[in-house]
Every structure is written in structure tokens, then in C-alpha cells.
C-alpha positions in Angstrom: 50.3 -126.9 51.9 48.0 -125.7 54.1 44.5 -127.3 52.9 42.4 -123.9 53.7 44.2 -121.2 51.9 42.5 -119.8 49.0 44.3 -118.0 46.3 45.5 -115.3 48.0 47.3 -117.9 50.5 44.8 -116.6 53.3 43.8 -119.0 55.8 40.3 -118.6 57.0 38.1 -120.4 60.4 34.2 -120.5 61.1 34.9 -118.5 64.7 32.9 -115.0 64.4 29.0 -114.4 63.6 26.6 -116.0 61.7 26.4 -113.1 58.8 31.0 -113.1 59.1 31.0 -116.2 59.0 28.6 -116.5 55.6 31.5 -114.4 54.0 34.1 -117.1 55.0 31.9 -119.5 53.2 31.8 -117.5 49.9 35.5 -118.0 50.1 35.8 -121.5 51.0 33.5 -122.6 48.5 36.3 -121.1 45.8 38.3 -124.2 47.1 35.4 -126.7 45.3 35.8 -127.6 41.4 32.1 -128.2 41.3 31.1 -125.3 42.0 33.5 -124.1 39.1 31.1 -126.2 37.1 28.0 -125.1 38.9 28.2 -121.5 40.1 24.7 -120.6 40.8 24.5 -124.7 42.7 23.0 -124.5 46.3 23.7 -127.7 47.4 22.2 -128.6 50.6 22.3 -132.3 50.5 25.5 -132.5 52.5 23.6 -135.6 55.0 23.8 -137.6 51.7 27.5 -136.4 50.9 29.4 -133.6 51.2 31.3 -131.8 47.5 35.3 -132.7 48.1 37.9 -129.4 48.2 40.7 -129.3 46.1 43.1 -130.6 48.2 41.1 -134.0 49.0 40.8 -134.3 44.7 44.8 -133.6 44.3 45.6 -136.0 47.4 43.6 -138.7 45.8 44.9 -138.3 42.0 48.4 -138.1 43.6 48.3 -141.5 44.8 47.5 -142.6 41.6 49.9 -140.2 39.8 53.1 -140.4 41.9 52.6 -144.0 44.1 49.7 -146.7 42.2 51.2 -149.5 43.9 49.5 -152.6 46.5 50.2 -152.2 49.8 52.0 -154.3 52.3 54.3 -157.3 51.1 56.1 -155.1 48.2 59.8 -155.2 48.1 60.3 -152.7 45.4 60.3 -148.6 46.5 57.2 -148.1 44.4 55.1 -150.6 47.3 56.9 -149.3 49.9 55.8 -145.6 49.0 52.2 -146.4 48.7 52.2 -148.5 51.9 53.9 -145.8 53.5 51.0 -143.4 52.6 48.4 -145.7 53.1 49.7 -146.1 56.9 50.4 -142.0 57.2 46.6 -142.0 56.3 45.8 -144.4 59.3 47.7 -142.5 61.6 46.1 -139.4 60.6 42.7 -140.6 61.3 43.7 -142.2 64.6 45.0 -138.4 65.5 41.6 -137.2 64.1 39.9 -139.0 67.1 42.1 -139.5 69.4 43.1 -143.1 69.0 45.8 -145.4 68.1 46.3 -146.5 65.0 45.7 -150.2 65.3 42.3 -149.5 66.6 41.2 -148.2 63.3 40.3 -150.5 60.8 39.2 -149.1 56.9 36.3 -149.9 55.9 34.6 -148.9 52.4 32.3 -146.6 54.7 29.6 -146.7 57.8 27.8 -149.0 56.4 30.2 -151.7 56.0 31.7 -151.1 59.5 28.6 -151.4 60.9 28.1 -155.0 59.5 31.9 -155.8 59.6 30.8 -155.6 63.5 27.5 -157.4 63.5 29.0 -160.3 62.3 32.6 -160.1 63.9 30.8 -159.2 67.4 27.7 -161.1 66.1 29.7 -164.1 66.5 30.2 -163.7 70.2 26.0 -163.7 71.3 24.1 -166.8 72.0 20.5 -166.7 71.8 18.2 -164.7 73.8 21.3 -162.2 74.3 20.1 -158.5 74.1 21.2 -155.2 71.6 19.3 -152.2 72.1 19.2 -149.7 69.5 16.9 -146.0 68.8 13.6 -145.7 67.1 15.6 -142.9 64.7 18.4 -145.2 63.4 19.3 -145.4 60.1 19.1 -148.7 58.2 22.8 -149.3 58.4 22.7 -149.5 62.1 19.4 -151.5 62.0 19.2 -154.3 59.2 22.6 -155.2 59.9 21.6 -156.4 63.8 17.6 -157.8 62.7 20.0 -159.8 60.1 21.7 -160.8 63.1 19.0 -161.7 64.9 17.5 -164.0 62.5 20.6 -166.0 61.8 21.3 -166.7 66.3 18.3 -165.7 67.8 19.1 -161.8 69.1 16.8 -160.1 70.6 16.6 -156.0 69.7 15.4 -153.7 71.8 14.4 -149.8 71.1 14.8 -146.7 72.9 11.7 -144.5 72.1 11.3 -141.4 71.1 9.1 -138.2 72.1 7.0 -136.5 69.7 9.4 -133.7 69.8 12.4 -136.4 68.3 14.1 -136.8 71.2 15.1 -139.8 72.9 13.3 -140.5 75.9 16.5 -141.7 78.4 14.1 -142.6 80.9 12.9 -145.9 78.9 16.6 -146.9 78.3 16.5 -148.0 82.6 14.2 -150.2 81.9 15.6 -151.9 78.5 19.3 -152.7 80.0 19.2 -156.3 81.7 21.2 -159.0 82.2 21.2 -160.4 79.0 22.1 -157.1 76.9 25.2 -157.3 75.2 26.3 -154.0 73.1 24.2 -150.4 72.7 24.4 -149.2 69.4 23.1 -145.8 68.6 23.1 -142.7 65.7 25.0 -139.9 67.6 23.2 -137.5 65.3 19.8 -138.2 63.6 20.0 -137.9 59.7 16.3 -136.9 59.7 15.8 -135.0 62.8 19.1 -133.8 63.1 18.8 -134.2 67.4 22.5 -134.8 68.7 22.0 -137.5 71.3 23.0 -137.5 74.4 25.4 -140.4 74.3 27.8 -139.6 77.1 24.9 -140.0 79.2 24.3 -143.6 77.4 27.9 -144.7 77.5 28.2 -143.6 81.1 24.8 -145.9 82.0 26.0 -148.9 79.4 29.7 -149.0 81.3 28.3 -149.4 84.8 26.5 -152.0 83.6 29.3 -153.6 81.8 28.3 -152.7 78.3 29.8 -152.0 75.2 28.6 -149.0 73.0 28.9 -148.5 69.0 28.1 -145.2 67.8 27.2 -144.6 64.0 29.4 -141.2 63.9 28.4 -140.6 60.1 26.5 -137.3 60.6 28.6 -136.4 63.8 31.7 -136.4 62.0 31.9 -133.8 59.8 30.3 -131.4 62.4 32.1 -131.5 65.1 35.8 -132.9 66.7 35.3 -136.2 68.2 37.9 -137.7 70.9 37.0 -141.6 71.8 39.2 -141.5 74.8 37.3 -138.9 76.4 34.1 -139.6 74.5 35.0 -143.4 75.9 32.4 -145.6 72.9 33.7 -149.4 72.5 33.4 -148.9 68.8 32.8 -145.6 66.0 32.2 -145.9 62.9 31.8 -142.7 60.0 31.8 -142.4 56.6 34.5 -140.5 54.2 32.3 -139.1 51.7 30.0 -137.2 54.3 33.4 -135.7 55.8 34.2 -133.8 52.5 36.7 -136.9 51.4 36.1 -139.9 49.2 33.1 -141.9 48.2 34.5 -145.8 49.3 36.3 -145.2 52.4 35.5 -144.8 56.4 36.8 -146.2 59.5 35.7 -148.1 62.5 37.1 -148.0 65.7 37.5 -150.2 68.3 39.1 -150.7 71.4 41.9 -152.8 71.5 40.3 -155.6 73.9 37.4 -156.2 71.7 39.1 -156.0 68.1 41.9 -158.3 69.9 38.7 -160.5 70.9 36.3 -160.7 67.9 36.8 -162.9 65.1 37.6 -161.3 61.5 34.8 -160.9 59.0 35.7 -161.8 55.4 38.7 -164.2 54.9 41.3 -163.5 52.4 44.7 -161.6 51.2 46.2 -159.7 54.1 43.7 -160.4 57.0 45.8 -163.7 57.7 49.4 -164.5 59.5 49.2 -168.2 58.2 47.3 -170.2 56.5 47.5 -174.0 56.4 45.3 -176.7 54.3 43.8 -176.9 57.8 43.4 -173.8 59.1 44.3 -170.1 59.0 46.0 -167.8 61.7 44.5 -164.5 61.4 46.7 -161.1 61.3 47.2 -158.5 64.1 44.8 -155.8 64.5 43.4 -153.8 62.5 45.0 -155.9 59.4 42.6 -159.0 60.5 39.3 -157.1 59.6 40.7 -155.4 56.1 41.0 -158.3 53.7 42.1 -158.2 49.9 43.5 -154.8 48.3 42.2 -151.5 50.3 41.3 -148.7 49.5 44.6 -147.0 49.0 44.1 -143.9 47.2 40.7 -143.1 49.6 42.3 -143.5 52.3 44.9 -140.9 51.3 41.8 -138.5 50.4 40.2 -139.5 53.6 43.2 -138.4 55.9 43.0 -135.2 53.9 39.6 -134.4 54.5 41.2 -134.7 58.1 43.4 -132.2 58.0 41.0 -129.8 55.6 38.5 -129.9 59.1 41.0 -129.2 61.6 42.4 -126.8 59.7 38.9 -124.7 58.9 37.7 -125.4 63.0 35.8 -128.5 63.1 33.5 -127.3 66.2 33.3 -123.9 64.5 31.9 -125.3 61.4 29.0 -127.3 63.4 27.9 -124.6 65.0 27.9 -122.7 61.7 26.0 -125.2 60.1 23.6 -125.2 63.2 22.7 -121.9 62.7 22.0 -121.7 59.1 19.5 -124.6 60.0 17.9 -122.5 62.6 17.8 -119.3 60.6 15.9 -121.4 57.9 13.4 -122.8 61.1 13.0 -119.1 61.9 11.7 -117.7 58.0 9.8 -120.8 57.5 8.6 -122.0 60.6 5.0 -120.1 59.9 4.4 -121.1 56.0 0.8 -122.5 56.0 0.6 -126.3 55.9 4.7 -126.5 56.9 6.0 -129.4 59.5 9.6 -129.4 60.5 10.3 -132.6 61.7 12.1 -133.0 65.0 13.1 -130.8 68.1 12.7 -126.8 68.2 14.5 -124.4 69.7 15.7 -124.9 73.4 15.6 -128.4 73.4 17.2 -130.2 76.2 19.3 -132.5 74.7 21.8 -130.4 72.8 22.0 -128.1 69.7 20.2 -129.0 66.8 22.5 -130.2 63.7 22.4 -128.3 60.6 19.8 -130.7 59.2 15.9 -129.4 58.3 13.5 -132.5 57.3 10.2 -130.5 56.5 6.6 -132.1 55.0 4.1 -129.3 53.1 0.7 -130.2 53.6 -1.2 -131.6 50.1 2.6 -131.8 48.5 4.6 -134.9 47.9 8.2 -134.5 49.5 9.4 -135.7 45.8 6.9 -133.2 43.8 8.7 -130.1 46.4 12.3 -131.6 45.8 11.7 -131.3 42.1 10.0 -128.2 42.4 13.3 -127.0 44.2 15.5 -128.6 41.7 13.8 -126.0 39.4 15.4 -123.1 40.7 19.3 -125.0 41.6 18.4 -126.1 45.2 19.4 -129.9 46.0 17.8 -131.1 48.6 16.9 -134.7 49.0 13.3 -136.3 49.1 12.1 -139.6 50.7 12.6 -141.6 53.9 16.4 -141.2 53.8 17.1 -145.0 54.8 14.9 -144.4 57.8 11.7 -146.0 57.6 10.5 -147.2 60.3 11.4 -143.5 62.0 9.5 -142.0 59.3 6.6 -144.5 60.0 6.7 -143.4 64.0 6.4 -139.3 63.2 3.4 -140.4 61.4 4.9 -139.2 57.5 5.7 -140.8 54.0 8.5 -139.1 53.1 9.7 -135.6 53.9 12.1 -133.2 51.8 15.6 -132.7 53.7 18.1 -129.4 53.6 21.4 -130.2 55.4 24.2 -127.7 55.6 27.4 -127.9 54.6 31.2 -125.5 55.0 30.3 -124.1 51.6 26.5 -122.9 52.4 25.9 -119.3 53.0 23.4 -116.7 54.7 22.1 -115.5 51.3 21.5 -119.4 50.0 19.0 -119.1 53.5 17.2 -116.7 52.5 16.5 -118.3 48.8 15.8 -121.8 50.2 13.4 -119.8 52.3 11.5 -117.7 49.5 11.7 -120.6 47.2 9.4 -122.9 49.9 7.0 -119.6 50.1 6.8 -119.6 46.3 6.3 -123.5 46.3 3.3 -123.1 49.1 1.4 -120.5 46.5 2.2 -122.6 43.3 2.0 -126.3 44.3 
């Protein structure tokens, strides 16, 4: 079934104008059970996670319904089933970015891939060996490598940023040397919402022989991503920001290095032998995902897949883009109002459909509850960001980030609401 068509088995895409494409949206959000339960919701807190269609719930709970088995080893058809889907599902999101199948390893999200490396690739660096990282990362592709640092003596270096929140390329010359060992970089700022340029930065890293990760979390549900053209050593993104399943992501590696690095955590499944002396670990990817996987969000997962490909995965970015911009445009003038990161005509790249404001004399948490009032979610804080947050010079700022689901007319409320909140706060 196709995962796009609504009830009157119409199949709609993201590819007309702004104000068309708001219409589109109405419809697509009939596909969400929450919204059943919440009508008058505007959720704008899709950077944290997206709502789930449908299709990713019933793909999910069909697992569970039709094939609750553990994967891999099982004789009976019951096992065979599951491990049967749980593979589909793996082949599905190599298709999704262009890979094969054995370079993509589950993972219970970013976060874990991203540590699942630092230690596996971790265990290749001697002291005084370099990683270089952005100023605008989020925690999970920071604490993971100054945890690695600590423990064999890394050394991390940071590409700077403007004022404006973009990356300054010109520094990154100076920071590759001899002793750097792996790049690893947001492709799209969960504050800022700047879309890096990292084909330039793979492009520089492979003439000097280096590997490059990209944390993909808040690329992936906004636009098609193809690693063989794209060319990163290793990706890693999230399920639940995707519109699939809290618990499940992916990292991907090329063969050499997930042939090369050791695996992380030791147990069922990540082995070919074991002796009382010694182990021999699995094949790839099945020596990085010890014990039971995620079987059923991994299912969901591959279905969120197909539910972007089927709506126009570049479409819906650029949707989402200019919902963001709209809202720069009708708020960009409120007294006392900063919008955190590039404007208009940057030269980096389209802005994401991500809007991290500050009000002058009002707590980022005081305007998210204020918002909250009137059915806007928006999220308030650092959002795992920090030391970003400490570098544009704020405590915390309140966030709206677009989703497939959000709509010209939600805008325009989000818009009035944050005049009404600069009169009454």
C-alpha cells in the first residue's frame, strides 16, 4: 500500500508553491493518529522528533502482531519470518542512501552510532593523533570524542564559526595536519539550522587522506542523501526525527573501515566463535549489533523510508525551508527579537526549516510556556548544544522546526502568537 494515500486513495508530493503546497499538508497530516487526538496541535518541535504516519504505527505493530520472533539462528518459520523482515528493513535503508546493505549497521539512534564509532574507531588512534570537529555540534558528536580523548590522549580540534553561524572553511586549512585522523561534523545545525557545506569538507579531508563522519540526524528527514555520490566514510541519523521509531537509526560505513575497526560491545550475535580464550567476531555489519535488535523499529524505520520517497524527500525540505523563512519574514522586526543563525542569501546553502529565536527581558522557557498556552510546541533551552549556545553569546533560545504536516496558516499563528508574547511578557 502506497504509504501517501489518504482516504480517498490520492497520492500527493511537496512539488508546487509555498501556499499549494500548505494544502498538501492539511491532507498529509490526516495520515497522523495524534493529530486525531490533538486537532487544534501545532507541533513545531520536529528537530526533537517528528509525529509517526499511519503506516510507520501499522508496520511496527505488525511485527509484533504477525512475526514477534528473534532474529537470526531460528529454525522454526516464525524466526525465519521476522529475520526475513528485519533484513528487508536493512536493505531498504541501504536503498535509502545509496549503500549496500552490509555497510549499515542498526543502531538504537545517532547517538549511539556516534559512540559505537568513537570507541570502535577510537581504538585505532595513539596519542597526540588529531579529530576536528565544528563549534555548532551537538553533544552526541562532541562528548563522545572529549570521552575519547581523555581515555588515549586525542587531541580535538574546532572549526569556527562566523557571527552569522556559518562555518568559516577558511580556518579548516590550517587545522588539517599530519596527525589528524577522522573529520566529524553536523551536516545540518539543530540550532541554526545552516546546511554545511560538507562536500567541500570531504573533498579537502580525502586529498589529505582523511576519513569524514557526518551526524545526518537533521539532514535526513529533509532531504535524499546518496553516500556514494555524497562519498562520507561514515553517516549516522536517527529514526525517530525521520517520522519512524523512537530506538532505531543507522550508521554507515564503508566497507574498508567497518572491515578494519574492532566491534564495540561483545555479546549474542556480534561473534563467529567464541572460545574460553578468545572470540572471533562476525561479518559486517553483524559484529557492531550485539544481543537482540531492534526488530520491530527497524521494520517502522524502513517504512518511514518509503513514506519520504514516496511524499518527495527534496520537495519536503524545501517546503520546510520556506515555512522557516516565511516565519523570519513576519517576525524578523518584533522589538527585542534575535533569530539565531544565517539570513537570507547566505552563501553556504538554504537555510533548514529550523527558527532558534531569543526575546529580549524573556526567558526562552517563560516564551515556550507562554506558547504552550495557545497549542504551539516549540522547544526551549540549549538543545544539547552548549558550548554553541555559549559562543552566540545566549542562555537558551526557544526553537520552531518544521515538519511534512506544518502549514502556511500554523505561520501566520506562530507569528501573531510571538507579537502577542512581546506586548504581554
Amino acid at each position: 500500500m502506497n504509504a501517501l494515500a489518504d482516504i480517498n486513495q490520492k497520492t500527493f508530493s511537496l512539488d508546487f508553491s509555498v501556499e499549494e503546497n500548505s494544502s498538501v499538508a492539511r491532507f498529509i497530516k490526516k495520515q497522523y493518529p495524534l493529530f486525531d487526538q490533538y486537532p487544534h496541535l501545532v507541533y513545531v518541535d520536529n528537530a526533537a522528533t517528528s509525529q509517526k504516519p499511519r503506516s510507520v504505527l501499522d508496520a511496527e505493530q505488525g511485527l509484533y502482531t504477525r512475526a514477534c520472533a528473534n532474529v537470526h539462528r531460528a529454525i522454526y518459520n516464525l524466526g525465519e519470518a521476522a529475520t526475513g523482515l528485519y533484513e528487508e528493513s536493512r536493505k531498504t535503508l541501504a536503498h535509502f542512501i545509496g549503500a549496500a546493505p552490509e555497510e549499515c549497521v542498526f543502531t538504537r539512534g545517532t547517538t549511539e552510532a556516534i559512540n559505537l564509532l568513537a570507541h570502535s574507531f577510537g581504538e585505532t588512534l595513539s596519542a597526540g593523533d588529531e579529530i576536528i570537529l565544528t563549534e555548532m555540534e551537538h553533544h552526541a558528536n562532541l562528548v563522545p570524542w572529549q570521552q575519547l580523548a581523555l581515555r588515549r590522549g586525542i587531541k580535538l580540534k574546532f572549526i569556527p564559526i562566523t557571527d552569522e553561524g556559518l562555518l568559516n572553511l577558511e580556518a579548516l586549512h590550517q587545522l588539517i595536519g599530519k596527525r589528524t585522523r577522522l573529520i566529524a561534523m553536523t551536516m545540518v545545525s539543530n540550532v541554526l539550522g545552516t546546511r554545511n557545506p560538507v562536500e567541500t569538507v570531504i573533498t579537502l579531508a580525502h586529498e589529505a587522506g582523511i576519513p569524514v563522519l557526518l551526524d545526518a540526524a537533521q539532514a535526513i528527514p529533509a532531504e535524499p542523501l546518496n553516500v556514494r555520490s555524497l562519498d562520507p566514510d561514515f553517516l549516522a541519523f536517527s529514526g525517530h526525527k525521520m517520522y519512524g521509531p523512537f530506538g532505531i537509526g543507522l550508521l554507515y560505513g564503508k566497507r574498508k573501515w567497518l572491515e578494519m575497526i574492532p566491534p564495540f560491545m561483545g555479546g549474542g550475535d556480534m561473534i563467529s566463535e567464541v572460545r574460553l580464550e578468545g572470540f572471533t567476531p562476525n561479518e559486517i555489519p553483524y559484529k557492531f549489533e550485539a544481543g537482540t535488535p531492534p526488530v520491530a523499529q527497524a521494520v517502522g524505520i524502513a517504512e518511514a523510508a518509503r513514506w519520504l520517497e514516496g511524499l518527495g524527500h527534496e520537495d519536503l525540505g524545501r517546503y520546510e525551508s520556506e515555512l522557516a523563512q516565511l516565519l523570519i519574514n513576519e517576525i524578523k522586526d518584533i522589538p527585542g527579537i534575535r533569530i539565531l543563525g544565517s539570513q537570507p542569501g547566505a552563501p553556504q546553502g538554504r537555510r533548514a526549516g529550523i527558527v532558534a529565536l531569543t526575546m529580549e527581558g524573556v526567558h526562552a522557557h517563560d516564551l515556550a510556556a507562554y506558547l504552550d498556552r495557545y497549542g504551539i510546541t516549540v522547544r526551549a533551552g540549549h538543545h544539547c548544544a552548549h558550548p554553541l549556545a555559549q559562543r552566540l553569546g545566549v542562555v537558551s533560545s526557544a526553537r520552531v522546526s518544521f515538519g511534512a504536516y506544518n502549514t502556511l496558516e500554523e505561520v501566520h499563528y506562530i507569528a501573531d502568537m510571538l507579537h502577542k508574547a512581546r506586548k504581554e511578557l
